[in-house]
mmCIF file of the N, C-alpha and C atoms, coordinates in Angstrom:
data_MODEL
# 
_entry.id   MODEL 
# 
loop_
_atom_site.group_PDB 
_atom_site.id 
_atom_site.type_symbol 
_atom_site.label_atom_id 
_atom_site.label_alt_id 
_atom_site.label_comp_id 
_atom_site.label_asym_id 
_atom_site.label_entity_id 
_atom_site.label_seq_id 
_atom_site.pdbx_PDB_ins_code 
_atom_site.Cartn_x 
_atom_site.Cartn_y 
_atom_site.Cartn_z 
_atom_site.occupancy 
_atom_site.B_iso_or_equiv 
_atom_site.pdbx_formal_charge 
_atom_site.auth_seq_id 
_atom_site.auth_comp_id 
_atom_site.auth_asym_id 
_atom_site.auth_atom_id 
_atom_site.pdbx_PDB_model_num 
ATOM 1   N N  . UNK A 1 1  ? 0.851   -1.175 0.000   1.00 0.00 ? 1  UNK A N  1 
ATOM 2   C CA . UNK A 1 1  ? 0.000   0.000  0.000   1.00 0.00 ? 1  UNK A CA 1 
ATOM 3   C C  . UNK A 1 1  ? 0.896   1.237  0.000   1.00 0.00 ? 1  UNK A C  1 
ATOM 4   N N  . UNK A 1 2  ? 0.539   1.967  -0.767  1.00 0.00 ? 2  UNK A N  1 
ATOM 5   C CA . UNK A 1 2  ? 1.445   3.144  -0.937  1.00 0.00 ? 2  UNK A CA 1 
ATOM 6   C C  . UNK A 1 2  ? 0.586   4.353  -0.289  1.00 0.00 ? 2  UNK A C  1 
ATOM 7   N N  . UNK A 1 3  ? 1.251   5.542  0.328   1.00 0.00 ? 3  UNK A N  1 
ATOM 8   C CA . UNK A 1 3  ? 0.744   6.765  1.094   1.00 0.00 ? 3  UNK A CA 1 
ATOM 9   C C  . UNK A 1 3  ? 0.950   8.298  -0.028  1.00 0.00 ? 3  UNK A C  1 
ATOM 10  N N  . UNK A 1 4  ? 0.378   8.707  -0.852  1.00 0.00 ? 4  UNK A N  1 
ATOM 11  C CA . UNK A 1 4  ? 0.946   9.610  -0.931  1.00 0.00 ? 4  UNK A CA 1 
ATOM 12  C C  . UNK A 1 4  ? 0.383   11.212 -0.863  1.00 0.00 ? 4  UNK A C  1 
ATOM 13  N N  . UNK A 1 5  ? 0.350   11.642 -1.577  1.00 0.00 ? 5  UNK A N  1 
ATOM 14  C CA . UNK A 1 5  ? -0.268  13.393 -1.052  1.00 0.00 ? 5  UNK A CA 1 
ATOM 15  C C  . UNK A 1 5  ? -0.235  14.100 -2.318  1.00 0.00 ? 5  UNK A C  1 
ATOM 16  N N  . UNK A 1 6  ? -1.573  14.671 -2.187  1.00 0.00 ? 6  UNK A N  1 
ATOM 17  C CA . UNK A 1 6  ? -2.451  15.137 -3.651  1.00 0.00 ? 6  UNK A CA 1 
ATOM 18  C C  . UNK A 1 6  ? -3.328  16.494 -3.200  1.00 0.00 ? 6  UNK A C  1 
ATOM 19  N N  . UNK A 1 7  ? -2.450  17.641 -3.871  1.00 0.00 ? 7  UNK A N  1 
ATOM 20  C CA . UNK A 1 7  ? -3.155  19.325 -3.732  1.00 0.00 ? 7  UNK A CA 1 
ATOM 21  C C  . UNK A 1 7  ? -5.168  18.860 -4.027  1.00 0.00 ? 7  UNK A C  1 
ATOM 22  N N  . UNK A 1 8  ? -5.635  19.197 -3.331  1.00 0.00 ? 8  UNK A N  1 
ATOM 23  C CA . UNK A 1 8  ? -7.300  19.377 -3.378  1.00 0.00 ? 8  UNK A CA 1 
ATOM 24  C C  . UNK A 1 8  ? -7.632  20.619 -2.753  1.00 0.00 ? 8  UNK A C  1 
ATOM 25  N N  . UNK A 1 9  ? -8.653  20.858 -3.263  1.00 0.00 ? 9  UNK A N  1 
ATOM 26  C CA . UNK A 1 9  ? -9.008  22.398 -2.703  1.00 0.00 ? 9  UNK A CA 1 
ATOM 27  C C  . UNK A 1 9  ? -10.145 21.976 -1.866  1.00 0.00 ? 9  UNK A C  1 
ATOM 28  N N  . UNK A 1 10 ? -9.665  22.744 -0.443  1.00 0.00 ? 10 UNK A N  1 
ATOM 29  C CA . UNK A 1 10 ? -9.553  22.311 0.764   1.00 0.00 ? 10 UNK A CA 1 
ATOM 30  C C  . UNK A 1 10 ? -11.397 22.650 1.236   1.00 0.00 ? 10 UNK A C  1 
ATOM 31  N N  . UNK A 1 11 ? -12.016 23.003 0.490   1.00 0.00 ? 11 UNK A N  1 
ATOM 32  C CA . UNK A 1 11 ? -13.330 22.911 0.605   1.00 0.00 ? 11 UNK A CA 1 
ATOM 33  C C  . UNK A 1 11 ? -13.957 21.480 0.612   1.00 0.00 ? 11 UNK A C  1 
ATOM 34  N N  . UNK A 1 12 ? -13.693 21.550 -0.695  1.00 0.00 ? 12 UNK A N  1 
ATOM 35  C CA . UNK A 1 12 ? -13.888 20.210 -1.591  1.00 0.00 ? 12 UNK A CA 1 
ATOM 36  C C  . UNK A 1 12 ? -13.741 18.892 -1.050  1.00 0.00 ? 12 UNK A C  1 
ATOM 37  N N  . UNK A 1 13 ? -12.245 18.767 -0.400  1.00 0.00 ? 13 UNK A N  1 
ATOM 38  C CA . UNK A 1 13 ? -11.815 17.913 0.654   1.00 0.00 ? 13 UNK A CA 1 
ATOM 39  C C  . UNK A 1 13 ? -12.812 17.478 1.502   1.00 0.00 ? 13 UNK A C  1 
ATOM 40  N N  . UNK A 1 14 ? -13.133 18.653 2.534   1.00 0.00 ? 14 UNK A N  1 
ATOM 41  C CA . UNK A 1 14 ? -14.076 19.125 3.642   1.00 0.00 ? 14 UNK A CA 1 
ATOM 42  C C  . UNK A 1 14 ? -15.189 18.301 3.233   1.00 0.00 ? 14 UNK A C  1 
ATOM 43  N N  . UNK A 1 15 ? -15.895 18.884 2.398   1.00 0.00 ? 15 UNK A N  1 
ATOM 44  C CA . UNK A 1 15 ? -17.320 17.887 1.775   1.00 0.00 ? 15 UNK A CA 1 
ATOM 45  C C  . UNK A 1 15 ? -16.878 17.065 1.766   1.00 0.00 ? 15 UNK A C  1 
ATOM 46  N N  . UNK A 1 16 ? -15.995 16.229 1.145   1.00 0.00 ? 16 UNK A N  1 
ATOM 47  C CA . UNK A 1 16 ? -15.777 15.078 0.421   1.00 0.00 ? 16 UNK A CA 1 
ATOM 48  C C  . UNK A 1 16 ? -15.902 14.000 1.921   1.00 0.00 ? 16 UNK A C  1 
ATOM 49  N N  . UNK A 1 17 ? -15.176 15.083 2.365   1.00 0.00 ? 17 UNK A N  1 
ATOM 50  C CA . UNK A 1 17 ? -14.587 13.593 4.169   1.00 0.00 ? 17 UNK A CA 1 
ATOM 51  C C  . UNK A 1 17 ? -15.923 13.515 4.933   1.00 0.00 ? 17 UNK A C  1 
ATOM 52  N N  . UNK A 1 18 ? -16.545 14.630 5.219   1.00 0.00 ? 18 UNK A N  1 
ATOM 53  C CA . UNK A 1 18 ? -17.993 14.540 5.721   1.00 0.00 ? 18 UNK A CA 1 
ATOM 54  C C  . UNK A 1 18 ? -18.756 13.697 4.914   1.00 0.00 ? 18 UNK A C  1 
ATOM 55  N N  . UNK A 1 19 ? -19.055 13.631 3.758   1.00 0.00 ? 19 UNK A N  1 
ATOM 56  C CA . UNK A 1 19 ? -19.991 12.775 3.209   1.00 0.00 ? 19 UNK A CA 1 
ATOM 57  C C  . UNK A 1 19 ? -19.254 11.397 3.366   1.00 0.00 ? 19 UNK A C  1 
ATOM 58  N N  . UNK A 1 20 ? -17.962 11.031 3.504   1.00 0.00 ? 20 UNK A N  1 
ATOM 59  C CA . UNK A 1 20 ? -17.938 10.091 3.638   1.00 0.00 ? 20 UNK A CA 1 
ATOM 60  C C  . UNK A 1 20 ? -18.020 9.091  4.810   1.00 0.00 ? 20 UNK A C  1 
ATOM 61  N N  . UNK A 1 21 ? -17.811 10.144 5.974   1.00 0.00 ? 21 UNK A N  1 
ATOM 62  C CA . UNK A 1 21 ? -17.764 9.751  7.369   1.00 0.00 ? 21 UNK A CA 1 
ATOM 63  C C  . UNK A 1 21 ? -19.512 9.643  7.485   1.00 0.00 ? 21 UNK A C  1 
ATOM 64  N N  . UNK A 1 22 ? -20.221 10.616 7.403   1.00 0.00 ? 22 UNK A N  1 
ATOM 65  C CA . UNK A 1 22 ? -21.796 10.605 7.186   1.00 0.00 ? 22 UNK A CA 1 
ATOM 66  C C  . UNK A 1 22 ? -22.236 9.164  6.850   1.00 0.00 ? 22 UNK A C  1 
ATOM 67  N N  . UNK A 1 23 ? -21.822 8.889  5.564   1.00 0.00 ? 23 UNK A N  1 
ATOM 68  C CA . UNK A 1 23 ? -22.177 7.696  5.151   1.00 0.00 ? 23 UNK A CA 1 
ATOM 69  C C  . UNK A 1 23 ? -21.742 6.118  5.491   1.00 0.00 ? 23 UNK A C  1 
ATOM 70  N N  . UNK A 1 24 ? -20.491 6.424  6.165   1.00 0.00 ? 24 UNK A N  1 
ATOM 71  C CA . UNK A 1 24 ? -19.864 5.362  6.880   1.00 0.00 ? 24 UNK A CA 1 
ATOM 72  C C  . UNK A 1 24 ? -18.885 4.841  5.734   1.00 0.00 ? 24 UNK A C  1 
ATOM 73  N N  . UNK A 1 25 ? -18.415 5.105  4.900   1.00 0.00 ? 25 UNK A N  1 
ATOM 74  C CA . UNK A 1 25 ? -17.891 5.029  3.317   1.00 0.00 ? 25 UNK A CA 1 
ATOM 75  C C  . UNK A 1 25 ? -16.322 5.025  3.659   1.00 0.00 ? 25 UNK A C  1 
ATOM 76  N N  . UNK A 1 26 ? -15.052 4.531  3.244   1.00 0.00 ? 26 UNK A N  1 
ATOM 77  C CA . UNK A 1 26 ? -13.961 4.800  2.835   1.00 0.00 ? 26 UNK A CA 1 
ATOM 78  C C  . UNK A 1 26 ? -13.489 6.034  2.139   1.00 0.00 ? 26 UNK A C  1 
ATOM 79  N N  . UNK A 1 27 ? -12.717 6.881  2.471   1.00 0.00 ? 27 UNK A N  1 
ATOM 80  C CA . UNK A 1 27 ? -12.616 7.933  1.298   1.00 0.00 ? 27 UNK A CA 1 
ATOM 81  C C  . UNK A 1 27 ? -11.477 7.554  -0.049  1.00 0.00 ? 27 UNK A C  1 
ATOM 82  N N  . UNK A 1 28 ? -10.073 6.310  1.078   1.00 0.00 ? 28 UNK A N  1 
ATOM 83  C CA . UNK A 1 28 ? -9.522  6.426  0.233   1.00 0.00 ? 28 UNK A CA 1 
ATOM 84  C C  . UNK A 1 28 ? -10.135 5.054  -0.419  1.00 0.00 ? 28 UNK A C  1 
ATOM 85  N N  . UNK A 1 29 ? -11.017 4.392  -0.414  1.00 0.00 ? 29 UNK A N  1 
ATOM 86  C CA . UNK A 1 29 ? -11.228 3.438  -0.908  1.00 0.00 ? 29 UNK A CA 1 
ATOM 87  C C  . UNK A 1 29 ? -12.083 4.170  -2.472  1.00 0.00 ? 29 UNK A C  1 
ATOM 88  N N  . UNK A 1 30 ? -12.665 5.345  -2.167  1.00 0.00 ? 30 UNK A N  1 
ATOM 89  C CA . UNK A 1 30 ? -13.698 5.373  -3.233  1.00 0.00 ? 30 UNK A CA 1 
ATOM 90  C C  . UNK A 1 30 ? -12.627 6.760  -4.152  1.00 0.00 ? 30 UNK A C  1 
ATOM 91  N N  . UNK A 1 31 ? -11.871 6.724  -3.482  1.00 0.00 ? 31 UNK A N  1 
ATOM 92  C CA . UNK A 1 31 ? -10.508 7.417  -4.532  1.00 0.00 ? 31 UNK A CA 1 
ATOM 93  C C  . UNK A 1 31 ? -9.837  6.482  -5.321  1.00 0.00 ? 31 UNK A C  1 
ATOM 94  N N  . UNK A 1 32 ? -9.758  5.282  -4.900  1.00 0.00 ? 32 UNK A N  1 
ATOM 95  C CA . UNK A 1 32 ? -9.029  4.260  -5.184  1.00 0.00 ? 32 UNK A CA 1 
ATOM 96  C C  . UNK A 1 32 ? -10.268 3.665  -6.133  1.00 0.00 ? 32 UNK A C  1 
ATOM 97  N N  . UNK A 1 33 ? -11.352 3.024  -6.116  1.00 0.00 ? 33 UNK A N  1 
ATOM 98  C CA . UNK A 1 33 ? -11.881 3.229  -6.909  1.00 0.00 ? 33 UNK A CA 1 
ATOM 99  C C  . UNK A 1 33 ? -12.147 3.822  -8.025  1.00 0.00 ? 33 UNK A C  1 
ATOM 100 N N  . UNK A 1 34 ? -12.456 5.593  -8.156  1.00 0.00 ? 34 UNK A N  1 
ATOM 101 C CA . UNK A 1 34 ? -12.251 6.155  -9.241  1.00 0.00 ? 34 UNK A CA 1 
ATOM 102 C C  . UNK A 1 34 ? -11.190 6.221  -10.013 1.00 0.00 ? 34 UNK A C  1 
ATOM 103 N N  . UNK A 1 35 ? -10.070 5.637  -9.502  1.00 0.00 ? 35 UNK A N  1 
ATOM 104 C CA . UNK A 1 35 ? -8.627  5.707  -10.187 1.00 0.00 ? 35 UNK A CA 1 
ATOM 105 C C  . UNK A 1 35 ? -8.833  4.774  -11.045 1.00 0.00 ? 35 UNK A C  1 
ATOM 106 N N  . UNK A 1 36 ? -8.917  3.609  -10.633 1.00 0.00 ? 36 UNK A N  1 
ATOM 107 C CA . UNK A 1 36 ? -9.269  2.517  -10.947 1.00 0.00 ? 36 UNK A CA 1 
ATOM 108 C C  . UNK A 1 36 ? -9.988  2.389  -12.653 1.00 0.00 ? 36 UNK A C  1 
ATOM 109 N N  . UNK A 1 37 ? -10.980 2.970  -12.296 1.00 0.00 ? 37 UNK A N  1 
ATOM 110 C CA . UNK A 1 37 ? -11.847 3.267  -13.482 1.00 0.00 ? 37 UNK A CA 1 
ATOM 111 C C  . UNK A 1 37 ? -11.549 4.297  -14.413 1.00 0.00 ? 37 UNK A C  1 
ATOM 112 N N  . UNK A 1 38 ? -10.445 4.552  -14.334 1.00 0.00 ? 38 UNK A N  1 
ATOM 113 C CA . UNK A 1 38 ? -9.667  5.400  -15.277 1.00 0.00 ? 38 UNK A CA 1 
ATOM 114 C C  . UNK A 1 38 ? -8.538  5.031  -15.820 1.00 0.00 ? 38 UNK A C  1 
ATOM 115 N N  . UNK A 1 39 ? -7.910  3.835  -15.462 1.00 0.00 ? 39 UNK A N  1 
ATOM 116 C CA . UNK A 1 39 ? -6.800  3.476  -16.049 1.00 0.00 ? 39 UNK A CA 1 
ATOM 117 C C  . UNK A 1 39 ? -6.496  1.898  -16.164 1.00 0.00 ? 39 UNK A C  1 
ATOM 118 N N  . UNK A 1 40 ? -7.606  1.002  -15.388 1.00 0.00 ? 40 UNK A N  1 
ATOM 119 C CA . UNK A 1 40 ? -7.369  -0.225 -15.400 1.00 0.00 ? 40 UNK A CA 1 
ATOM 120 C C  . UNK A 1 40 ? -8.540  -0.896 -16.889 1.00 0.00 ? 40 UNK A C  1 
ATOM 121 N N  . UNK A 1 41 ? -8.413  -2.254 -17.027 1.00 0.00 ? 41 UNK A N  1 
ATOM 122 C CA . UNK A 1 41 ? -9.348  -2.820 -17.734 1.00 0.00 ? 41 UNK A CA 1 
ATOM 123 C C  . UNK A 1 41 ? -10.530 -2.443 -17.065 1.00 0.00 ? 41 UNK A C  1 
ATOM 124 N N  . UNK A 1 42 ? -11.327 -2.308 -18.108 1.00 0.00 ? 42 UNK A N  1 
ATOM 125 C CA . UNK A 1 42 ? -12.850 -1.617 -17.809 1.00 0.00 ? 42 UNK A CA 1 
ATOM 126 C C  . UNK A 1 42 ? -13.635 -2.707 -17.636 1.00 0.00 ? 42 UNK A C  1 
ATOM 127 N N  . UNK A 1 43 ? -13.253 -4.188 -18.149 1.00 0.00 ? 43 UNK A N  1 
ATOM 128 C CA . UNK A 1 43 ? -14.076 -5.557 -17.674 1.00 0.00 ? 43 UNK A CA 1 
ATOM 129 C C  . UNK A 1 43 ? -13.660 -5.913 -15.532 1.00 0.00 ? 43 UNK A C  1 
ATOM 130 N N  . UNK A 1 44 ? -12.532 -5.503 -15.533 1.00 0.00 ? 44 UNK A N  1 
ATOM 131 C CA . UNK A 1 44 ? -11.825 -5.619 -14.334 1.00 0.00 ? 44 UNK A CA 1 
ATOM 132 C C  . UNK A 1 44 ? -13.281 -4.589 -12.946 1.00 0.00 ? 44 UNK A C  1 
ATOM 133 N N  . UNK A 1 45 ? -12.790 -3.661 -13.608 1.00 0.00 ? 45 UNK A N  1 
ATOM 134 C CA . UNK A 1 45 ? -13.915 -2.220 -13.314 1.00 0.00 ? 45 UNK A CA 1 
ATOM 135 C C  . UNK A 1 45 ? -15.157 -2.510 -13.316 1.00 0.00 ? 45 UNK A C  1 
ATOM 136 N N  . UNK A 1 46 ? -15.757 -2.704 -14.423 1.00 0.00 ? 46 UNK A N  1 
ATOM 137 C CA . UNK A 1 46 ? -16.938 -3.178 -14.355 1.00 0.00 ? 46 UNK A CA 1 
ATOM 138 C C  . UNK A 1 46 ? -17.331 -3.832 -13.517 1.00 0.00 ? 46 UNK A C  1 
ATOM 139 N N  . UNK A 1 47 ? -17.035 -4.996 -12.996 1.00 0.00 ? 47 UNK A N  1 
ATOM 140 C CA . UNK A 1 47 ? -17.265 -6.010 -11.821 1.00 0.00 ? 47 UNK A CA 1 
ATOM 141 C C  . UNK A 1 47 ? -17.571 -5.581 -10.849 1.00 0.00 ? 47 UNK A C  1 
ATOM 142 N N  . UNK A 1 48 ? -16.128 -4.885 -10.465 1.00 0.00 ? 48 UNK A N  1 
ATOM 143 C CA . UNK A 1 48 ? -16.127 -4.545 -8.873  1.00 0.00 ? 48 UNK A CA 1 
ATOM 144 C C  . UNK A 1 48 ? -16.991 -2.849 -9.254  1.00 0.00 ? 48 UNK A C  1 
ATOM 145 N N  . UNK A 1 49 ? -17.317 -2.199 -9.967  1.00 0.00 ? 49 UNK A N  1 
ATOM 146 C CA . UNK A 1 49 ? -18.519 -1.229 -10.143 1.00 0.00 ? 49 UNK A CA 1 
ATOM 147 C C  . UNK A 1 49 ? -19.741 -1.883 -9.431  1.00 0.00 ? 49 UNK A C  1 
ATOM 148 N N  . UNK A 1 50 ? -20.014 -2.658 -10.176 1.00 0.00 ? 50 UNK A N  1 
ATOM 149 C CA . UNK A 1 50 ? -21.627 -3.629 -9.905  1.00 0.00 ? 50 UNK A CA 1 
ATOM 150 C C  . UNK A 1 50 ? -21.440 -4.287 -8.906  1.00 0.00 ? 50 UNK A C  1 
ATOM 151 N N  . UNK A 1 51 ? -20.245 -4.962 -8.316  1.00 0.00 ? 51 UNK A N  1 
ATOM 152 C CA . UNK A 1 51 ? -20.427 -5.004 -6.904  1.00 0.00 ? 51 UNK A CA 1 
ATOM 153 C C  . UNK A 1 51 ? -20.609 -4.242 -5.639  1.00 0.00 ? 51 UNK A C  1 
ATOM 154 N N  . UNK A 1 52 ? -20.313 -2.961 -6.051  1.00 0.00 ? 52 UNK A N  1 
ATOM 155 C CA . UNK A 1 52 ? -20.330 -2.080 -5.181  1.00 0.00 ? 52 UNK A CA 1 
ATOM 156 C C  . UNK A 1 52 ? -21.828 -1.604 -5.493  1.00 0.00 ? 52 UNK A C  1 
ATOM 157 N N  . UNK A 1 53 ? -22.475 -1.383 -6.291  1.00 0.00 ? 53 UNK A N  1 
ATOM 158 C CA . UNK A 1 53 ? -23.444 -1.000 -6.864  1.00 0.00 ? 53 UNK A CA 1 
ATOM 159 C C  . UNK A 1 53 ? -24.655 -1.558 -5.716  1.00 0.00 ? 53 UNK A C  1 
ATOM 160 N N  . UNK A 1 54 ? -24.275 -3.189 -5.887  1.00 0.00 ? 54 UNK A N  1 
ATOM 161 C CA . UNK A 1 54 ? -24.945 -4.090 -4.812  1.00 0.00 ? 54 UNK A CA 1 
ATOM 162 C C  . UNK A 1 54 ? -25.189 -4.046 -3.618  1.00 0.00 ? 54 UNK A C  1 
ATOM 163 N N  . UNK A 1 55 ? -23.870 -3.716 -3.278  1.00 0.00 ? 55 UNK A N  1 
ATOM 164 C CA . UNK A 1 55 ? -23.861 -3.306 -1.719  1.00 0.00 ? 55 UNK A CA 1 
ATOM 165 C C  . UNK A 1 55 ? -24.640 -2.075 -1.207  1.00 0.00 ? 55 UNK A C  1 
ATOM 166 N N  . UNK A 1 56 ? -24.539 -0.985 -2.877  1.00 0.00 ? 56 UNK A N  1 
ATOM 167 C CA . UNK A 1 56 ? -25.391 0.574  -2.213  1.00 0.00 ? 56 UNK A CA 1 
ATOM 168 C C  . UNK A 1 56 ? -26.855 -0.061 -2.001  1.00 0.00 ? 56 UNK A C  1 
ATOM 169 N N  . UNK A 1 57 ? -27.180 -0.623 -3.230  1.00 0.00 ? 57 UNK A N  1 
ATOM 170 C CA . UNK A 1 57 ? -28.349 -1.154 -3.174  1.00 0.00 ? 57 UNK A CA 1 
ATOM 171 C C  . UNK A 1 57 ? -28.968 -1.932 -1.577  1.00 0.00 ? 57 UNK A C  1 
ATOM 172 N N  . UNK A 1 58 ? -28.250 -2.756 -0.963  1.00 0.00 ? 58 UNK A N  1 
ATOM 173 C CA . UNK A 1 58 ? -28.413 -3.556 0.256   1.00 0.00 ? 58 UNK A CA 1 
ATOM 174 C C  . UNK A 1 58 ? -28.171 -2.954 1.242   1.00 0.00 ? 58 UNK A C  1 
ATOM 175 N N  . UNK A 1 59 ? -27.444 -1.345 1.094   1.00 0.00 ? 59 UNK A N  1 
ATOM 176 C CA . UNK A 1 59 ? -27.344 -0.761 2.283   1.00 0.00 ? 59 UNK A CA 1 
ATOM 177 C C  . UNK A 1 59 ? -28.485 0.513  2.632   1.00 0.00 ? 59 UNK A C  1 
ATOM 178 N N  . UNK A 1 60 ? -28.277 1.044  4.065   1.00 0.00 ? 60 UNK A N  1 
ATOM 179 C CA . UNK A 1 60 ? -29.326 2.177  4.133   1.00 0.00 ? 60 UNK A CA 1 
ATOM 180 C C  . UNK A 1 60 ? -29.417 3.295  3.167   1.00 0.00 ? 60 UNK A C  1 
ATOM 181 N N  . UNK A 1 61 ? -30.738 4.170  3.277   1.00 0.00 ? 61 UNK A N  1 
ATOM 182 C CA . UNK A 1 61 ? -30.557 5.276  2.786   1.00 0.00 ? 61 UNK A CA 1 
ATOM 183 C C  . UNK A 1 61 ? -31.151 6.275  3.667   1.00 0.00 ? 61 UNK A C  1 
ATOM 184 N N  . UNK A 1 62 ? -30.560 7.428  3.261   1.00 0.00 ? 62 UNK A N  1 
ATOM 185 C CA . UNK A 1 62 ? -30.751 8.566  3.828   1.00 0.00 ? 62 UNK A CA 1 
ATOM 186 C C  . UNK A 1 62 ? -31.756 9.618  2.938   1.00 0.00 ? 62 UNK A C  1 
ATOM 187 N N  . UNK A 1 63 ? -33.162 10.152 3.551   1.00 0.00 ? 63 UNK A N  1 
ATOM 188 C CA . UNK A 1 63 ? -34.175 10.895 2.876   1.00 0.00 ? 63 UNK A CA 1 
ATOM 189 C C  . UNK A 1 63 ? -33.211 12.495 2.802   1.00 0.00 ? 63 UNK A C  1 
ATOM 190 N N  . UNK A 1 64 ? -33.238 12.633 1.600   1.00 0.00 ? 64 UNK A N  1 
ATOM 191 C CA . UNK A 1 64 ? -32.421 14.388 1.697   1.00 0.00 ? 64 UNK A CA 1 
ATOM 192 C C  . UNK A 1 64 ? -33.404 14.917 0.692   1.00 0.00 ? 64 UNK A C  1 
ATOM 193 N N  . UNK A 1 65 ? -34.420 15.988 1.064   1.00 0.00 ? 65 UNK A N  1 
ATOM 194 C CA . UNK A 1 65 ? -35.686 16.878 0.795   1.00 0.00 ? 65 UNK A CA 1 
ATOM 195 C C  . UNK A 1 65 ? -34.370 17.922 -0.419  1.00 0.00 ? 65 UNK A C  1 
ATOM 196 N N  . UNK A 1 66 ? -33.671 18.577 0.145   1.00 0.00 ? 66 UNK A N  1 
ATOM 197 C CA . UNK A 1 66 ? -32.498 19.785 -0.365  1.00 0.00 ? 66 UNK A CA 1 
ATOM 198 C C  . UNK A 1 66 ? -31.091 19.284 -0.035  1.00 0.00 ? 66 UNK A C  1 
ATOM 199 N N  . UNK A 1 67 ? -30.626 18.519 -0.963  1.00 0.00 ? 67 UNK A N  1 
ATOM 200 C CA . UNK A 1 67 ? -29.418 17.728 -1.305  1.00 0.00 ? 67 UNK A CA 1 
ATOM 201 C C  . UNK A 1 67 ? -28.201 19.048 -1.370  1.00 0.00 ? 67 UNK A C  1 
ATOM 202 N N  . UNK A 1 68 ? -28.223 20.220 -1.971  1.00 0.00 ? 68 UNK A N  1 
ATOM 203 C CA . UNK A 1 68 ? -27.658 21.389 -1.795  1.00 0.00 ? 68 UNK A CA 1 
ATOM 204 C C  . UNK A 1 68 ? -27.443 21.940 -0.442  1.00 0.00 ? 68 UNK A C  1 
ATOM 205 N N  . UNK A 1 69 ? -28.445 21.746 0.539   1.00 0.00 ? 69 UNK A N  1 
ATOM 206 C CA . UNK A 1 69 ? -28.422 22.454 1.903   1.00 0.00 ? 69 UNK A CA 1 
ATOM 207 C C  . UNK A 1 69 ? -28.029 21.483 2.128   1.00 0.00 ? 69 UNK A C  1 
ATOM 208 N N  . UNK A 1 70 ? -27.958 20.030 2.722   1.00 0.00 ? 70 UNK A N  1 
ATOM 209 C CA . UNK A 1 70 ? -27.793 19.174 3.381   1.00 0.00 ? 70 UNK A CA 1 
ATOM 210 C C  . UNK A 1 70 ? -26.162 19.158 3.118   1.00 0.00 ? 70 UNK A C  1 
ATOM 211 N N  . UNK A 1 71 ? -25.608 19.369 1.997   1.00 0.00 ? 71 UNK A N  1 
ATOM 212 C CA . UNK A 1 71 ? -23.766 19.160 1.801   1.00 0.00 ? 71 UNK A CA 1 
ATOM 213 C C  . UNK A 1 71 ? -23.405 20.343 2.217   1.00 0.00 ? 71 UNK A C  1 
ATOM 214 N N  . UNK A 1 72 ? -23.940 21.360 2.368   1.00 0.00 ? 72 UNK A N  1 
ATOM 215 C CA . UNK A 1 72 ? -23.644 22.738 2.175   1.00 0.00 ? 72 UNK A CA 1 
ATOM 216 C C  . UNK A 1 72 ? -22.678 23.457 0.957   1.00 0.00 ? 72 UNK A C  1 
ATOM 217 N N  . UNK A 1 73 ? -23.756 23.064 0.114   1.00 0.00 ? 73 UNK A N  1 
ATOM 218 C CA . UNK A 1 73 ? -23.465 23.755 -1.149  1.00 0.00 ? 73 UNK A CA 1 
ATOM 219 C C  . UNK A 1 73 ? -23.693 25.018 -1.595  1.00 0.00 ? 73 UNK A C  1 
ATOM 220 N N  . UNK A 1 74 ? -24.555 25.740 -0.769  1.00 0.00 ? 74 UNK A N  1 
ATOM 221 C CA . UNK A 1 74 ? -25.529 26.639 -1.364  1.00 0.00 ? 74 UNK A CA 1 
ATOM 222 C C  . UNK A 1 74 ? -24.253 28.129 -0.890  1.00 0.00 ? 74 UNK A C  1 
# 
């Protein structure tokens, strides 16, 4: 496993770690993910996409009325 360190604008970050802690989610897992799907075989990707897909599907959800207020986007 490698550690390394990547400029993000530090808002962005902010949201990013809250929604993921919110949701109970990995951050670097779903970084690692999108990487993934940008440079590996897309049959490889695909898979573990739809597996994860599965799991959103089997896991809770959260009712958000104003998806903008709730991240604090606005």
């Amino acid at each position: 496993m490698a550690i390394k360190t990547f400029n993000v604008d530090e808002s962005v970050y902010e949201k990013f770690l809250r929604f993921c802690k919110d949701n109970g989610i990995s951050m670097s897992k779903q970084i690692e993910i999108f990487m993934k799907s940008r440079v590996e075989d897309k049959e490889d990707v695909r898979e573990e996409y739809l597996q994860k897909l599965e799991e959103i599907r089997r896991g809770k959800f959260i009712r958000v009325d104003d998806f903008a207020k709730r991240y604090g986007l606005q």
